[in-house]
N, C-alpha and C positions, 0 to 999 in steps of 0.2 A: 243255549250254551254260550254262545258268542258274547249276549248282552251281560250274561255273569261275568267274562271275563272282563270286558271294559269296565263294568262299573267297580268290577276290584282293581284293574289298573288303575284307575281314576281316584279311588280310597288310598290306594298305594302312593301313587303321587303328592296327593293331598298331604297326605303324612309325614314324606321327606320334604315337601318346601315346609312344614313345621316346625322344623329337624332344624332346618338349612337357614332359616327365618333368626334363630337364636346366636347365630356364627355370627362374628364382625366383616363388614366388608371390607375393601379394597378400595382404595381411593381410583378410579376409574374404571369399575367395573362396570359395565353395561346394565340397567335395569333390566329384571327379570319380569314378566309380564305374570306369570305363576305365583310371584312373591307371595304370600302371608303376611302379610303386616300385623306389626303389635297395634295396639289404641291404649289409652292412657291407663285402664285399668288393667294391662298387661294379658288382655286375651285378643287370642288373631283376630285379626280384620278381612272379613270374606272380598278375597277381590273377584271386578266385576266379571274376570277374563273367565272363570268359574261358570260363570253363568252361560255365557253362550257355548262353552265345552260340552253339558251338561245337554243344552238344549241339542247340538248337534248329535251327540251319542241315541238320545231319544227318537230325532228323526231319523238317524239310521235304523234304528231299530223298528222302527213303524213301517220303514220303506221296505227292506229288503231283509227284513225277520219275519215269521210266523208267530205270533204272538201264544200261541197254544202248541208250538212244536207241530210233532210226526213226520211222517216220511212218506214221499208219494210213491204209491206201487202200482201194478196193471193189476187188468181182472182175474186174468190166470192166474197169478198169487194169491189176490184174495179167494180164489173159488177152494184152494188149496189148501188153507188156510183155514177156510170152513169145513173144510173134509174131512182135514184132522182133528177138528171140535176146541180149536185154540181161538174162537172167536166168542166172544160174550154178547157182542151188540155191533151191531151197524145202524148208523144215522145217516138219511139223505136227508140234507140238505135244502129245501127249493126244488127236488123231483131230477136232481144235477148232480151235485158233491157228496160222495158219500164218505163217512169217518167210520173207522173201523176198530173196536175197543177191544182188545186182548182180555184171555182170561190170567188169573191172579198166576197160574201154576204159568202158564205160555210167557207170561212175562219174565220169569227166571230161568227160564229156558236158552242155550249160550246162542240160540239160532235167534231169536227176540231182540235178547237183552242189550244190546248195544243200541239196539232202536230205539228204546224206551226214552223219553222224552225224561229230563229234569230241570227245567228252565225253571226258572222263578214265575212266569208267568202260570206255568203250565198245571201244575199241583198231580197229583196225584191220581185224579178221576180224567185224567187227558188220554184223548185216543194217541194210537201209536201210529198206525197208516191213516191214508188218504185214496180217494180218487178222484181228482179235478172234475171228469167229466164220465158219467157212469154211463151217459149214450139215452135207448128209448130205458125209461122207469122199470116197466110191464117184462121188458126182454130180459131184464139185470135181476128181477125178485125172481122169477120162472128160474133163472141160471143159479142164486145162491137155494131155492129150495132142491131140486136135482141134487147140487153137493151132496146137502143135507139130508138125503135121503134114507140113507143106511144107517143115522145114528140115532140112538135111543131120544125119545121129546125132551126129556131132562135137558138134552143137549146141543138143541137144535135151537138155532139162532131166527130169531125173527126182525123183521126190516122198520123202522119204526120211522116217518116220513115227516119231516118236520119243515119249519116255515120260518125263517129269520129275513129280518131286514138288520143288515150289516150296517153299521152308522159310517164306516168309514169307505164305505160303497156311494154315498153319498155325492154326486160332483161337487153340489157346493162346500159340501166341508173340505174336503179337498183343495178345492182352490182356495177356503180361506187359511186354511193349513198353509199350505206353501205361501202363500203372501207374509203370514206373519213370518214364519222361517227366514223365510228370504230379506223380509223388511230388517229385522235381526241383525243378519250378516250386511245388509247395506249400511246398516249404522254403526255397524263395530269398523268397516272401511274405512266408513267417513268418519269417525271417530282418530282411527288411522294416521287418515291422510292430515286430517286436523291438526296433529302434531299433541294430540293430548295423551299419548299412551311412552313418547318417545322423544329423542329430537326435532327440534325442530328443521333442521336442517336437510334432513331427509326425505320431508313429507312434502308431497304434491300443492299442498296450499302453503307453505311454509319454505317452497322453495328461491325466494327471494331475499329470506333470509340469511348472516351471513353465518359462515364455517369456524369462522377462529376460536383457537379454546386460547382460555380465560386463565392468565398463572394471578392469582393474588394473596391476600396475606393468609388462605385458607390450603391453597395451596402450595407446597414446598419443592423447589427445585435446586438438585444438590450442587449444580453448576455453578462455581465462582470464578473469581476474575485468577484466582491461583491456579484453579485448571485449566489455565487459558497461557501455553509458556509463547516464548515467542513473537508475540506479535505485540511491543511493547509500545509503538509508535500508537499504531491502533487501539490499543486497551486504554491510553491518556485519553484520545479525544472521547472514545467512549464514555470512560470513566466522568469525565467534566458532565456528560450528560446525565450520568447519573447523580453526582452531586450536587447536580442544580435542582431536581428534582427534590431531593431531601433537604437542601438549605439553599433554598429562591433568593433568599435575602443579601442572600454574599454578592449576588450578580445584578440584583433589578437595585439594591444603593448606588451602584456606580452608574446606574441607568444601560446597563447590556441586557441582551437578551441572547437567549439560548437560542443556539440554531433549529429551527423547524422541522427538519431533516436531515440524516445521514444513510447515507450508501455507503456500506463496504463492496467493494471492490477486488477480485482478484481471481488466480487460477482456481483450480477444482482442487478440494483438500487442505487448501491452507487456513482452513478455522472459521469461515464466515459465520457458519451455525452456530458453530461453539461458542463464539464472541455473543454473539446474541444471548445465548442460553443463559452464561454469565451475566448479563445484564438482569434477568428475568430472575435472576439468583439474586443478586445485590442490591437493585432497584426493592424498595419500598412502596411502590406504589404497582395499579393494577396494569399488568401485559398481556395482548392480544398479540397469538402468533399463529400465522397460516403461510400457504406454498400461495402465490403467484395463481396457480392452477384452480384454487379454488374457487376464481369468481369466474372460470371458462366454464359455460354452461351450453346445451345446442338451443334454448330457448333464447330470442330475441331479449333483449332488457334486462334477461337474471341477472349478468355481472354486474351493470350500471345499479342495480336495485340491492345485491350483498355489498357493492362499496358504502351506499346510504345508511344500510342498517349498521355496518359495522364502525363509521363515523358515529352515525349515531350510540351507538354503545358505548364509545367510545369519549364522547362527551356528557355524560351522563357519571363518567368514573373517574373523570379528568379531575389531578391532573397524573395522565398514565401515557403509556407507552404501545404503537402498534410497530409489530415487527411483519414485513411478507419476504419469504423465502424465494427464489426466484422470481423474481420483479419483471423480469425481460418477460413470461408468460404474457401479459398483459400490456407490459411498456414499450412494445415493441415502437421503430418510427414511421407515424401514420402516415397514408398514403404510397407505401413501397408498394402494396400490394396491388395490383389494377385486377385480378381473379376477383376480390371481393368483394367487388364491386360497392356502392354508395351506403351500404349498411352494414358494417363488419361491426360483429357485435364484440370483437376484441378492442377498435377504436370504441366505439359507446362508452369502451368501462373505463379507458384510457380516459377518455374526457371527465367523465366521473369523478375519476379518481383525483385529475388535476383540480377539477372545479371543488373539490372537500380542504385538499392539501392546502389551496394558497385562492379563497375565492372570497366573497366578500362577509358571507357566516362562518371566514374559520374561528377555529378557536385553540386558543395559545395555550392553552392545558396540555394539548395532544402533539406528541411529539412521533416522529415517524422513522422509524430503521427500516432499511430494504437489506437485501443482498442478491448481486448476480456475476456472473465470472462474464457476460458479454454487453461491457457498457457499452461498445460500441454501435449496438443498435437499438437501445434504447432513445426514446426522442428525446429532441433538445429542449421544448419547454418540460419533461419530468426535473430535466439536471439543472434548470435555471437556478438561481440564486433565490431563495422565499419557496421551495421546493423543498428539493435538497442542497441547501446550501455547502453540505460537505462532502468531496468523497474520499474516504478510509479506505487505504491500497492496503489488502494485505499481501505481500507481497510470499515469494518461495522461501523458506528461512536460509540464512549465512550458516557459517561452521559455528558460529556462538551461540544464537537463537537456535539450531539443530541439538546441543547440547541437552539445552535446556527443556527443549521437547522429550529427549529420551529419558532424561531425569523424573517427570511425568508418569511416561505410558513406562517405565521398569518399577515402577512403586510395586505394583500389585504383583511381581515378579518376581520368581524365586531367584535370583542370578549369584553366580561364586564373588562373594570377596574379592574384593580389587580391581573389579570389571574396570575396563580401559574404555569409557566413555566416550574421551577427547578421539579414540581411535575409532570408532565407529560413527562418530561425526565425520571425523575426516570420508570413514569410507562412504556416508550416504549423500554427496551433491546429488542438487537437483529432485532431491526427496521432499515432498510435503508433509506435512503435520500429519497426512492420513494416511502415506505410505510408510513414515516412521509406525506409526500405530499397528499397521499391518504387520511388519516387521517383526514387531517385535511380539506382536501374539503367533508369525509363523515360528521364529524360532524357538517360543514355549512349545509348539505343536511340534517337532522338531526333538526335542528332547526330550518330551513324553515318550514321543515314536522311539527314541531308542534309548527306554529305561532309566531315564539318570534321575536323579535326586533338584539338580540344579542345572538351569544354563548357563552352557559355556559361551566364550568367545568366539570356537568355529561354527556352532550354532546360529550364531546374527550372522556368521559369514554365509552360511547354507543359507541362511534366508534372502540374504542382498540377490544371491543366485538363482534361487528359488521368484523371486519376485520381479528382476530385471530380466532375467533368461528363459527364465519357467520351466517348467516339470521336468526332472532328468528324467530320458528314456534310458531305460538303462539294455532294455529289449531289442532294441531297434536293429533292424538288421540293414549290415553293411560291407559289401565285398570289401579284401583288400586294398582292389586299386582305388577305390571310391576313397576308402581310410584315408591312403597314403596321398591324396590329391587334397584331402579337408587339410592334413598336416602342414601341406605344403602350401596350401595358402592361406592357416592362421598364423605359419613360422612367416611366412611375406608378410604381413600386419603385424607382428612385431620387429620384426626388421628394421623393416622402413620406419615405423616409429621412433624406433630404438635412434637412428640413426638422425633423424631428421630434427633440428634445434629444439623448434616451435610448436610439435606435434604433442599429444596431450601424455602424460606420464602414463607410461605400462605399468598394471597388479600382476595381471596372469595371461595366461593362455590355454585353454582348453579345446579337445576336441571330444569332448563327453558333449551326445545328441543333448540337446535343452529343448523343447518348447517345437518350433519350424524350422531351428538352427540345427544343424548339423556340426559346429564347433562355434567357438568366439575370444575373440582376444578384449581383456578387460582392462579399460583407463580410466585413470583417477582425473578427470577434466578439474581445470586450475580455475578459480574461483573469481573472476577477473568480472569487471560492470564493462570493459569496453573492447573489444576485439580489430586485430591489426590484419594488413591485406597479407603478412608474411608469414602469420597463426594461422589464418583461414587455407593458405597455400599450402603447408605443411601437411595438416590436417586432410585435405582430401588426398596427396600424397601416400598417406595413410592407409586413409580408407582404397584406395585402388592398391595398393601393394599387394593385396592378395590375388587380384588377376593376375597380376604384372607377375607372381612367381609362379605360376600358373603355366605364363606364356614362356619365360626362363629354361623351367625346368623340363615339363615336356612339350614345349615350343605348340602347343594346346590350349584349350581356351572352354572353361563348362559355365551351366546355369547357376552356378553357386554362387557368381557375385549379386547377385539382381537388388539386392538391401544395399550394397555397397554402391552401386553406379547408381541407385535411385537415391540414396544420402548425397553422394558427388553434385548429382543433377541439380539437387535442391541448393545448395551451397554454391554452386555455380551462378544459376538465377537469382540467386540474388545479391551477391557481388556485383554482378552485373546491372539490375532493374531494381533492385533494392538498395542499398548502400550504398551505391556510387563513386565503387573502389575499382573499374576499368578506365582505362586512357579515354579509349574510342568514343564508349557511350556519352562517356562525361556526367559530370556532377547532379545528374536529375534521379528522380525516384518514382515508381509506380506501385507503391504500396499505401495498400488498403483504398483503392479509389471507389468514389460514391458508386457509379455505375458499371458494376460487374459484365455487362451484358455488349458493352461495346470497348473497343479499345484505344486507351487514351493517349495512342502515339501510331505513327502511319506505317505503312508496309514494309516502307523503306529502310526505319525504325526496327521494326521487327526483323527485318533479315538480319540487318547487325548486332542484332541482339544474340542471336542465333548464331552469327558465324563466334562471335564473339564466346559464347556459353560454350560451343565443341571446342573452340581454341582452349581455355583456360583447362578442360578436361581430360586433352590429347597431352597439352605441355607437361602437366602433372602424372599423367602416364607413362608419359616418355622418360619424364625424372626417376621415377619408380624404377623401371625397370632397368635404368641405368647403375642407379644405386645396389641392388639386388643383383646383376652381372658383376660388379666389382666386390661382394662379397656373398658369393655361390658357395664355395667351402662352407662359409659358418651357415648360411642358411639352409643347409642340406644336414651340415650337424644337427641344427636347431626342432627341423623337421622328423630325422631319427628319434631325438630325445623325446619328441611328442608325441611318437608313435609308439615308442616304451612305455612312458611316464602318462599318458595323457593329459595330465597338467602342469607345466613347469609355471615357474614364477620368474621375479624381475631377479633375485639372485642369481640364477639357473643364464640369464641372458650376459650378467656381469661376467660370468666368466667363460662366455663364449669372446665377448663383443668388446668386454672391457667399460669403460668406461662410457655412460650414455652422452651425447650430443649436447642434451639441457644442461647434463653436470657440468660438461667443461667449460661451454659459455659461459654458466656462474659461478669457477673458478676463476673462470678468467678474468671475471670483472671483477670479482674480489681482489684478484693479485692486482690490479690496477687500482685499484681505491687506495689499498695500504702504501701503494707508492707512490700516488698521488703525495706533494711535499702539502703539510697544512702552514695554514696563514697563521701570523703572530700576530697578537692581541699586542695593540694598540693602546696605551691607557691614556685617558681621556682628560683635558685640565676643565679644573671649572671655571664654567664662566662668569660666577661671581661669588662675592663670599657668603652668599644665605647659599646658593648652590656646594659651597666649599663645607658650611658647616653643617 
């Protein structure tokens, strides 16, 4: 029964990759090892994989099938059996096995017939029992004539002793059975591991080889330099590398040559990949792109041996382009490591990789893009000059390059008419290319969730919040006084904001749970390349005003700042050790030094650093809470309305507070510019008459 159903599974199979064989593929679809292949006269091509399918089904079936059926039973069934005249024949076997043949009527019998054997092997004249071991001969005939005793001779079964030699009783065949089986499956492995069924990349003899897939003119990649907004600096030098590749001529007449290599450079998100993809898009000629990771292998030599082959592929297709996605995996700077002792097979690939780049076989066809967001520990001879000669900063986008991004990722976007773009630049500083992206697929997620046709503008806003603040709880349970304590010290952070020159502009304030926060006061940070010691002072001013009302209000003090005095902390040290914006310390820096492990200034050093760091943090506390004593009314109103409204906005402060701190300072300096008296123009004589006419 079993072997009928495999080999209809097996026909079945057969039949739909037939089916399946006539479909068009997919440009990256994985070979199927099942396929059917056509051949030129348009009938399938038996694949080999077939063959050994076939063979193993067989040897199942030889091993642990009965080639003739039946069912084993004891004697007391067969004596039973005989009693009742349902037996037509018994066969012993070698004076051992005996086989037990039903009669025609016993067979359709409901007590039978499910026994009845119908295997293909088995036909019709197949016994239905068995007994493996019938015990002494002489005792077993004595016991089925006794049965038989009371039934007419018509009916009485007689023992018939028969003598086989089984072929597959044989040892020898046997073991030469299993050798070939086995020798079989050794070769379809190694066939395998060969790499002739699949990748090569994956297979054990072929693991030397390298990873990168191949974009060239057969392959299409929809990515261009127009889906690339933003990074305009970077898309020029790019782009030159692309145009030298399609027209060499414009650059090798004036005798230049194209840079070797280029590294983009920059934070996580702001398009490294993308840039690339683009190229692989525009470029005309063949691209190799892989991650960094794909030449770390645990086998000694792999990487050094996938950088050879992939050079070598690579100059065989030249002249073309290799891109590696995280470069730092591999580029790390040799010798940090003393654990790795004298054969670190990440330096091997390093040196590899160097000696292909710029060694005395290179070859000027082949051109090399990386990307990693941490130059800084990559080694000095990868960034030499004849290397990579270039490194491509992408940098975070401005409020005009952010524009342009959203212009972009809103294409595919159902959004209302008139959508205010320039305002949702404004609201995303500090946003990347990937978190625009996100953005703006949560606020489609966002407006699906609650039925609309189109997205709105409070939509991107739910998302800014969604994304910077994280998940509203809306569940979350909170005593009163817990409430009225989160109120009272996100109305202190706006407060002192509000009030403070230099501090960053207020959006809002909430005390709806988000994310691990339990409330948050939200700023529009100002767009500045270079920051002052009386912006930084403000600012953590700020940030501590929510203790400081904290301590005001009920002269108490909870775990709720711990974000707030570890932002202080940070901003402290480095005013201090960084930036070189205290008296005391003076004008030195200890940022980013080679040796992390020891410290590159003495004890002494370090106290005053320290008394220094709590100074700057107590003063700005002290300011806080002086500020916030001098206006207790409004920030006890301000904390009511919070506790009502849960989010007020910067209107809502206007007419608590009036007029903010930043506004008036730049009234003020405007009313001084207009009254500044302007200089009169001066007209000039000439100094001679060709200047005259």
């Amino acid at each position: 029964m079993l072997v009928n159903v495999l080999l209809n599974r097996l026909s079945e199979l057969m039949s739909e990759q037939n089916k399946k064989a006539d479909k068009p593929k997919n440009k990256g679809d994985r070979p199927n090892p099942f396929d059917m292949k056509k051949n030129k006269g348009g009938k399938p091509k038996f694949n080999y994989v077939w063959i050994y399918a076939i063979l193993a089904v067989v040897f199942l079936a030889m091993t642990f099938l009965n080639p003739t059926g039946g069912k084993q039973v004891t004697v007391d069934r067969v004596l039973s059996m005989v009693e009742n005249g349902d037996v037509k024949k018994i066969s012993v076997i070698n004076r051992s096995r005996a086989e037990i043949y039903l009669t025609e009527d016993a067979k359709k019998a409901e007590e039978y017939k499910k026994d009845v054997p119908e295997s293909a092997f088995s036909g019709s004249n197949a016994y239905t029992y068995y007994l493996s071991d019938i015990g002494d001969y002489e005792f077993f005939n004595n016991q089925i004539k006794e049965a038989q005793k009371d039934l007419p001779s018509s009916s009485k079964v007689v023992i018939n002793p028969e003598v086989k030699e089984n072929f597959w009783d044989n040892p020898l065949v046997s073991i030469v059975l299993y050798i070939v089986v086995f020798g079989l499956i050794w070769m379809f492995i190694m066939r395998r591991m060969g790499g002739g069924a699949g990748a090569g990349g994956g297979q054990i003899f072929s693991i030397g080889k390298s990873k990168a897939q191949l974009f060239d003119k057969d392959t299409k990649v929809n990515v261009t330099f127009k889906d690339v907004a933003g990074l305009e600096g970077a898309k020029e030098e790019v782009m030159e590398i692309v145009d030298f590749l399609k027209n060499p001529k414009k650059y090798s007449e004036l005798g230049g040559k194209i840079p070797k290599g280029a590294l983009l450079v920059g934070p996580p998100g702001t398009g490294k990949t993308l840039l690339a993809k683009a190229v692989a898009g525009e470029a005309d000629v063949p691209f190799f792109s892989l991650s960094g990771s794909d030449f770390v292998e645990m086998f000694v030599g792999v990487g050094a041996s996938r950088v050879r082959d992939l050079f070598k592929q690579a100059k065989e297709k030249a002249p073309c382009i290799i891109f590696i996605d995280e470069i730092d995996a591999i580029g790390r700077a040799r010798g940090k490591n003393a654990m790795q002792g004298g054969n670190d097979e990440r330096e091997n690939t390093l040196n590899q990789l160097l000696t292909e780049m710029d060694g005395f076989g290179t070859d000027t066809g082949v051109i090399m893009l990386a990307a990693t967001n941490r130059v800084d520990i990559l080694d000095s001879a990868l960034l030499r000059a004849g290397r990579f000669d270039r490194q491509i900063y992408a940098d975070m986008p401005d409020l005009n390059e952010r524009k342009q991004i959203f212009d972009v990722h809103l294409e595919p976007i159902k959004v209302v008419k008139n959508l205010d773009v320039d305002f949702l630049a404004r609201q995303t500083p500090g946003f990347s290319g990937a978190d625009i992206a996100n953005m703006c697929n949560e606020a489609a997620l966002i407006a699906a969730r609650s039925n609309k046709k189109l997205v709105e503008k409070q939509d991107f806003l739910d998302a800014v919040d969604r994304i910077v603040g994280g998940l509203e709880k809306k569940n979350k349970i909170i005593t009163p006084d817990e409430k009225r304590a989160v109120a009272v010290h996100e109305a202190g952070h706006a407060t002192v904001s509000w009030l403070c020159e230099f501090a960053n502009p207020l959006v809002k304030v909430t005390i709806v749970p988000r994310g691990r926060s339990l409330g948050a006061a939200w700023y529009l940070p100002e767009e500045r390349q270079i920051t002052r010691t009386e912006q930084m002072l403000d600012e953590m001013c700020a940030t501590l005003g929510g203790r400081a009302a904290e301590k005001v209000i009920f002269d108490k003090i909870s775990t709720g700042a711990l974000s707030d005095l570890e932002k202080v902390t940070k901003q402290a040290m480095a005013m201090v050790s960084i930036y070189g914006l205290n008296e005391k310390v003076g004008n030195v820096s200890y940022y980013n030094m080679d040796n992390s492990f020891s410290k590159p200034f003495s004890e002494k050093q370090a106290a005053l650093m320290d008394e220094e760091i709590k100074k700057l943090t107590d003063q700005q506390y002290k300011r806080a809470i002086k500020i916030l004593k001098d206006n207790k009314d409004k920030l006890l109103l301000l904390a009511d309305q919070l506790l009502e409204k849960e989010v007020i906005f910067k209107e809502d402060l206007e007419k608590i507070f009036g007029q903010s701190a930043a506004d008036k300072a730049a009234e003020k300096d405007k009313t001084k510019a207009e009254k500044k008296p302007k200089k009169k123009k001066v007209k000039e004589e000439p100094e001679s008459e060709i200047e005259a006419k």
